[in-house]
C-alpha distance (Angstrom), angle and dihedral (degrees) to the residues before:
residue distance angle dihedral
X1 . . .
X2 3.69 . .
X3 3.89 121.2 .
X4 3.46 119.5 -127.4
X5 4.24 110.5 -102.3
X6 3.70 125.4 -148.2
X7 4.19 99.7 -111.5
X8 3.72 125.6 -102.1
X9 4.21 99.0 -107.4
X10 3.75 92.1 42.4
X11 4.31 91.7 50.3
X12 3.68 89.7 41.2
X13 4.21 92.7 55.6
X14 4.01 88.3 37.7
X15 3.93 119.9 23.5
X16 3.81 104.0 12.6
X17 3.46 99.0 63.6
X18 4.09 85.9 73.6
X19 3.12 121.8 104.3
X20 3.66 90.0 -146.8
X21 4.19 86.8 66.5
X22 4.00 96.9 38.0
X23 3.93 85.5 113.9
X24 3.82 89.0 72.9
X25 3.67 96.6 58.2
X26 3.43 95.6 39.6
X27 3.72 85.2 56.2
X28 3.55 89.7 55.4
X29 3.83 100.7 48.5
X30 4.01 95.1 36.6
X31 3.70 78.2 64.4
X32 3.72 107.1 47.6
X33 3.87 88.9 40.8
X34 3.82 95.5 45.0
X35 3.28 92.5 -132.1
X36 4.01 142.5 80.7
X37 3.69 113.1 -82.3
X38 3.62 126.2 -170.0
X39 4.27 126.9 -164.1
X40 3.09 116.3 -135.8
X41 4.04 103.9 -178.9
X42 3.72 127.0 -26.9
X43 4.13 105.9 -116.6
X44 3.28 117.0 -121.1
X45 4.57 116.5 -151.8
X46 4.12 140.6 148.5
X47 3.82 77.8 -88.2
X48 3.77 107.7 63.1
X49 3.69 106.4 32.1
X50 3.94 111.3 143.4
X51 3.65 98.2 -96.7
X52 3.84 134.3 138.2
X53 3.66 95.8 -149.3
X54 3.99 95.1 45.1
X55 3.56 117.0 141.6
X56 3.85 83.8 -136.3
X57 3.76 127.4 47.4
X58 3.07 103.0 -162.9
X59 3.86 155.3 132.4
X60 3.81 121.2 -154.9
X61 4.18 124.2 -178.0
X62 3.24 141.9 167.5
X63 4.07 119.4 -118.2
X64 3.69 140.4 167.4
X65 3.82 119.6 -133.5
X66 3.63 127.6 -147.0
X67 3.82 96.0 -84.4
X68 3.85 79.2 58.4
X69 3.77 86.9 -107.0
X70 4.02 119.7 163.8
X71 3.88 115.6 -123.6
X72 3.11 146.8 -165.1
X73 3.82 117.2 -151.9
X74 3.38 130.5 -179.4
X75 4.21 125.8 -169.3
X76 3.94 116.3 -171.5
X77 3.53 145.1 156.3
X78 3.24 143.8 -158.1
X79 4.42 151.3 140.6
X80 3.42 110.8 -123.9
X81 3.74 137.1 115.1
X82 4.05 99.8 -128.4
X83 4.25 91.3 62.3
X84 3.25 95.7 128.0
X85 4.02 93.2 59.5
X86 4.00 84.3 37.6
X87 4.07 90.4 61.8
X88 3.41 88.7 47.8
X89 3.82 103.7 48.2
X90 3.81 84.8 47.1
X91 4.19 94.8 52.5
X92 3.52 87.2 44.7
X93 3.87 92.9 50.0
X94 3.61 89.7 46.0
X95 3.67 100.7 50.6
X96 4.41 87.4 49.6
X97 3.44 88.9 46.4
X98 3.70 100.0 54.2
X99 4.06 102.7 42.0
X100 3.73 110.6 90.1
X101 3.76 116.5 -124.3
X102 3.65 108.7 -85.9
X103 3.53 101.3 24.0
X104 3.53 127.8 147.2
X105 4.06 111.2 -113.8
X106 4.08 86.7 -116.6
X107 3.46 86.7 76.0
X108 4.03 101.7 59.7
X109 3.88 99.9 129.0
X110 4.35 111.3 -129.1
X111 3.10 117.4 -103.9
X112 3.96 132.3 -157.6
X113 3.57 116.8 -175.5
X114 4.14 122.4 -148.2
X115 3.70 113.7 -158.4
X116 3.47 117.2 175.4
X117 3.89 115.8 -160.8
X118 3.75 131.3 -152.5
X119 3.65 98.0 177.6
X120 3.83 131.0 61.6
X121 3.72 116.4 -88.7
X122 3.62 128.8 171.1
X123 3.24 132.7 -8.1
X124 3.84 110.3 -79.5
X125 3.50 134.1 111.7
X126 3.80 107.0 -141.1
X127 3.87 126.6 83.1
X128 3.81 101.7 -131.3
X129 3.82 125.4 47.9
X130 3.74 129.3 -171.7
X131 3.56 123.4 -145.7
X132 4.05 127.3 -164.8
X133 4.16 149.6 161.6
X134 3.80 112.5 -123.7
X135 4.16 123.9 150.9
X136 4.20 112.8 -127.3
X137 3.81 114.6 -159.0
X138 4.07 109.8 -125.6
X139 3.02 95.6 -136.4
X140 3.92 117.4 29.8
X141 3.68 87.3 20.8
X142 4.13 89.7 -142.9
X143 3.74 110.3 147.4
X144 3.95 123.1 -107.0
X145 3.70 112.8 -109.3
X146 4.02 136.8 -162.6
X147 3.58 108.3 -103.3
X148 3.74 116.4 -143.5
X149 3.52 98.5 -84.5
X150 3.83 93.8 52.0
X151 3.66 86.0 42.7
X152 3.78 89.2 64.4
X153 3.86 97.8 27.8
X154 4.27 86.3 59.7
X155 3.48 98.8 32.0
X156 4.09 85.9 -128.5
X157 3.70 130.8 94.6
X158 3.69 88.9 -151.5
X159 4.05 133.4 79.5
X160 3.51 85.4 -140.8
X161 2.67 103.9 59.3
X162 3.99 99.4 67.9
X163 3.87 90.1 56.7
X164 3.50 129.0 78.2
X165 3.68 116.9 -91.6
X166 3.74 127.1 -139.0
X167 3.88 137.9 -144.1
X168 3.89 127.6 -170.4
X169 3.82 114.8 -169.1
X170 3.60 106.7 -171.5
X171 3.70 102.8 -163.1
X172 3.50 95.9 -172.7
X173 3.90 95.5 59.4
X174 3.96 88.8 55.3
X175 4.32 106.1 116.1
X176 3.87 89.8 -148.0
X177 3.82 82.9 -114.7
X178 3.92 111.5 124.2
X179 3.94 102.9 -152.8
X180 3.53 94.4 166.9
X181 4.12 143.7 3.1
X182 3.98 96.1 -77.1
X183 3.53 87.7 49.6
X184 3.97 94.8 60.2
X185 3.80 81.7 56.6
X186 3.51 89.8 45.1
X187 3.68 92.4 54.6
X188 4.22 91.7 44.3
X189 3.43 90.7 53.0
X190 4.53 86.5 49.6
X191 3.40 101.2 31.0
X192 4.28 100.1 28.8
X193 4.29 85.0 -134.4
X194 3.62 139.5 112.1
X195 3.66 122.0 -159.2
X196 3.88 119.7 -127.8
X197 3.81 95.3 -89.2
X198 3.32 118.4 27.9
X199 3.87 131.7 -173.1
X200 3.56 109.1 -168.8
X201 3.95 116.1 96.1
X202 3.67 119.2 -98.9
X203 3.94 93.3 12.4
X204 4.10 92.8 98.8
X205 3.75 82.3 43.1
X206 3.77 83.8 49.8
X207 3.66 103.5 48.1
X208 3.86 88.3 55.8
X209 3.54 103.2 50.2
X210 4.03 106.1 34.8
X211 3.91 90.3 45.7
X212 4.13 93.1 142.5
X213 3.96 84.8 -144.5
X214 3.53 90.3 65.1
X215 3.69 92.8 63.7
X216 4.20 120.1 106.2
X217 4.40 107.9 -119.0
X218 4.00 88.9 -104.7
X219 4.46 89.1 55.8
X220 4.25 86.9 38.5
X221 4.19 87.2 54.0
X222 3.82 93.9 39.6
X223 4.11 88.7 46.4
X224 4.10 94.6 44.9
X225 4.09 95.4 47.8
X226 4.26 82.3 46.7
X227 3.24 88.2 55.0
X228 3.48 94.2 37.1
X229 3.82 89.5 60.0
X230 3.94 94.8 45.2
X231 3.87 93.3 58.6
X232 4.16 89.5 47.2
X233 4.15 85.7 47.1
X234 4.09 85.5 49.9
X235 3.70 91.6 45.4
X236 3.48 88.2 44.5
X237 3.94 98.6 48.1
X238 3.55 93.8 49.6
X239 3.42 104.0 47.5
X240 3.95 82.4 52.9
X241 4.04 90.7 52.4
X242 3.97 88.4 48.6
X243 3.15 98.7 45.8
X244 3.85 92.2 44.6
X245 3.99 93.8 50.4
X246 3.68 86.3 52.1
X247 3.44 103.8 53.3
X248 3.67 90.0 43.8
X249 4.27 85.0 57.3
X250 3.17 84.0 47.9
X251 4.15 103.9 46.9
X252 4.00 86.8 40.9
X253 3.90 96.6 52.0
X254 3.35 91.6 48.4
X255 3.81 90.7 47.5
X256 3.94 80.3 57.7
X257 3.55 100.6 52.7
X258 3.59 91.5 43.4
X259 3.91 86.5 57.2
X260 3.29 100.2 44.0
X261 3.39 91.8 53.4
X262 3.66 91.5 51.1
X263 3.74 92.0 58.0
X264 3.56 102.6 42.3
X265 3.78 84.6 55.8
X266 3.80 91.7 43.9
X267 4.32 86.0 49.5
X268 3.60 84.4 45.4
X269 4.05 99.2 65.0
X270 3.34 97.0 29.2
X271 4.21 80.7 64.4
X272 3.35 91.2 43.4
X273 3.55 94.2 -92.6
X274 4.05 88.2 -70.2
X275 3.89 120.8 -171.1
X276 3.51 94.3 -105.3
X277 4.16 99.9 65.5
X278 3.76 90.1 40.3
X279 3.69 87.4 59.2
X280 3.49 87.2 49.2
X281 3.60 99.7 51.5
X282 3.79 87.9 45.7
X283 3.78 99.0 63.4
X284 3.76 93.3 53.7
X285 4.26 81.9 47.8
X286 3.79 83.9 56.2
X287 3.84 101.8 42.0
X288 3.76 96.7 40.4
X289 4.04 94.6 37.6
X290 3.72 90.8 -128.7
X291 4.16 108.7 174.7
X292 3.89 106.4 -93.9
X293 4.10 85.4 -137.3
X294 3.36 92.1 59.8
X295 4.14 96.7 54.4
X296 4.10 92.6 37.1
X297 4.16 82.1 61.9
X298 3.59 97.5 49.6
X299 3.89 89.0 39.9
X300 4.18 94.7 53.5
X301 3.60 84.8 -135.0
X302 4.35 125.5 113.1
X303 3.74 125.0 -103.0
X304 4.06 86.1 -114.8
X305 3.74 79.1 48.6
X306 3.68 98.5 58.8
X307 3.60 100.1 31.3
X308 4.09 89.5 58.5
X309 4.63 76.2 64.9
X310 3.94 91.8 60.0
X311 3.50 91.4 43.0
């Protein structure tokens, strides 16, 4: 039976931050990344201070890749509608934040921000989206390239590369269905388990150190009313999105009606108000319950008029 594991955004604003328990994160972004990534320090600013109320949630380090490559990387969360300006902002705030006054622009650091989302956003079907910078010609459509100068100025060969890159994990489109190593992370970071033998780097590492029994009484009563608050946020937010789809429905098929009736009236004089089109207009009148006052006006014709047509 699987033990029950602190979650991902509570160890990342508590434990992970240590650089005793770096090895789990690295595990997790060596695999997302495909390759080996090492932290160096964990980056403390005005915009990731442990706070539940933060306008940011996030989590941004500096690591070295396996072309020995500095990086920034930022890993955030968060439920609201206007993410993709909120990923943004926070790349852009990272990047100022992190060049030293009077630098040359060469020496803007890459960054690649993580966000992991527990709410549904956008409208694709797969559980992990990339996100990069490249230049398309308009008219031959080739892509710019570096030229050799560039090449050795960035230390890249690809445009790309420069730019900030972006990752979308949409928890919520995850099957449960581990096919490979980044999907048993994938799953942890759903389902807040770890099978018996994992394979994915860090998760062992994981297993041990965010075991929820491990916790002290004080951490366990901090954790539950955290988690406590993230189900009423959920219940919250979705309600919300319901709610807002359905008055939207609503708004836009009564838009329609409201046009159609419109035209059929419009058809309906230009014809010389002829049987047919009144009968027309009618059976929307009846489906839609639309006051029979209100279409005799707009039809120039009497109530006793009208009502002789739905007879």
């Amino acid at each position: 039976m699987a033990r029950k594991l602190i979650s991902f955004d509570w160890a990342i604003k508590r434990i992970l931050r240590s650089k005793a328990n770096f090895d789990i994160l690295e595990g997790f972004l060596s695999e997302l990344l495909f390759e080996d990534i090492i932290i160096l320090e964990v980056l403390e600013s005005e915009s990731n201070q442990e706070d539940k109320n933060n306008k940011f949630n996030r989590l941004d380090i500096k690591v070295r890749n396996s072309t020995n490559e500095i990086i920034l990387i930022e890993i955030q969360y968060s439920s609201e509608l206007d993410y993709l300006q909120r990923i943004l902002y926070a790349t852009s705030k990272a990047i100022t934040e992190h060049l030293k006054q009077g630098e040359q622009y060469k020496e803007i650091s890459k960054v690649i921000s993580i966000n992991i989302l527990y709410f549904d956003f956008g409208d694709g079907d797969d559980y992990i989206y990339k996100g990069t910078t490249n230049f398309i010609g308009l008219h031959n459509h080739t892509k710019l390239e570096l030229n050799e100068k560039q090449k050795e100025l960035y230390k890249t060969n690809k445009v790309e590369k420069i730019y900030p890159e972006y990752y979308l994990i949409k928890i919520r489109n995850f099957d449960n269905n581990a096919k490979n190593t980044l999907d048993e992370w994938i799953n942890f970071l759903k389902n807040e388990e770890i099978g018996d033998n994992p394979k994915a780097k860090g998760l062992r590492e994981a297993k041990e150190k965010l075991d929820y029994l491990k916790m002290d009484q004080k951490e366990k009563i901090q954790y539950d009313s955290r988690q406590e608050d993230k189900r009423r946020e959920a219940s919250i937010y979705e309600s919300t999105y319901v709610i807002g789809k359905i008055e939207g429905h609503k708004e836009g098929l009564e838009e329609g009606i409201e046009q159609g009736i419109e035209q059929g009236i419009e058809q309906g004089h230009k014809k010389g108000a002829n049987e047919t089109n009144i009968k027309n207009a009618i059976t929307m009148i009846k489906d839609f319950n639309i006051p029979i006052e209100e279409v005799a006006k707009k039809l120039d014709l009497s109530i006793d008029e009208l009502k002789k047509y739905l007879n």
